[in-house]
C-alpha positions in Angstrom: -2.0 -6.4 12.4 -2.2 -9.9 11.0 -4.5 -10.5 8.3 -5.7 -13.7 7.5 -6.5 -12.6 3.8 -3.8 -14.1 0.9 -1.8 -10.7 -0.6 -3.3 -10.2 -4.1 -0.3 -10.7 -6.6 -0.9 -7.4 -7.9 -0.9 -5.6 -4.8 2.2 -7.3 -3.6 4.0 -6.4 -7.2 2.8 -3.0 -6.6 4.0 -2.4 -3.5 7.2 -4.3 -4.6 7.5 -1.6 -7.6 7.6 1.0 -5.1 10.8 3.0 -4.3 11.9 2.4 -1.4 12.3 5.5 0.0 8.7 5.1 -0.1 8.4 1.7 1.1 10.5 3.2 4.8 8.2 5.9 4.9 5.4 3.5 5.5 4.1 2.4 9.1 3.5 -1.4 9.3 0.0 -0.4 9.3 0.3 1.5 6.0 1.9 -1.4 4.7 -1.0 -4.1 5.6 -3.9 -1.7 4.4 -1.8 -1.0 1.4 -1.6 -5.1 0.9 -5.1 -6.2 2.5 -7.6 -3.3 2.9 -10.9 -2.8 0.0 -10.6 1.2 1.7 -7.3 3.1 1.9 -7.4 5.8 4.4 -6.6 9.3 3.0 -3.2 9.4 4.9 -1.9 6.8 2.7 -3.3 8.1 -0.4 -1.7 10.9 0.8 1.9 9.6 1.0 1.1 7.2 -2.4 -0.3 10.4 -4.7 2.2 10.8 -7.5 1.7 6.7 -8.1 -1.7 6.6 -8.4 -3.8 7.0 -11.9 -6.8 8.4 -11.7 -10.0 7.7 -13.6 
């Protein structure tokens, strides 16, 4: 899945900040909606739960 998009900085730093346990657990999908998408699908806030903040 190529994306034509540039990686926001903060995404990329975030997914950089990651452990990577968590990083390997991720599809290469996971990894370019993580990076590109506006919508995450449920699976991944699934797998990415205790990093989120919640409003």
């Amino acid at each position: 899945m190529k994306n034509e998009k540039k990686i926001d900085k903060e995404r990329q730093l975030s997914f950089d900040s990651l452990p990577p346990s968590i990083r390997e657990t991720m599809t290469e999908e996971e990894k370019q909606l993580f990076l590109y998408a506006d919508e995450w699908p449920e699976s991944l806030f699934d797998k990415l739960e205790e990093f989120i903040i919640k409003d």
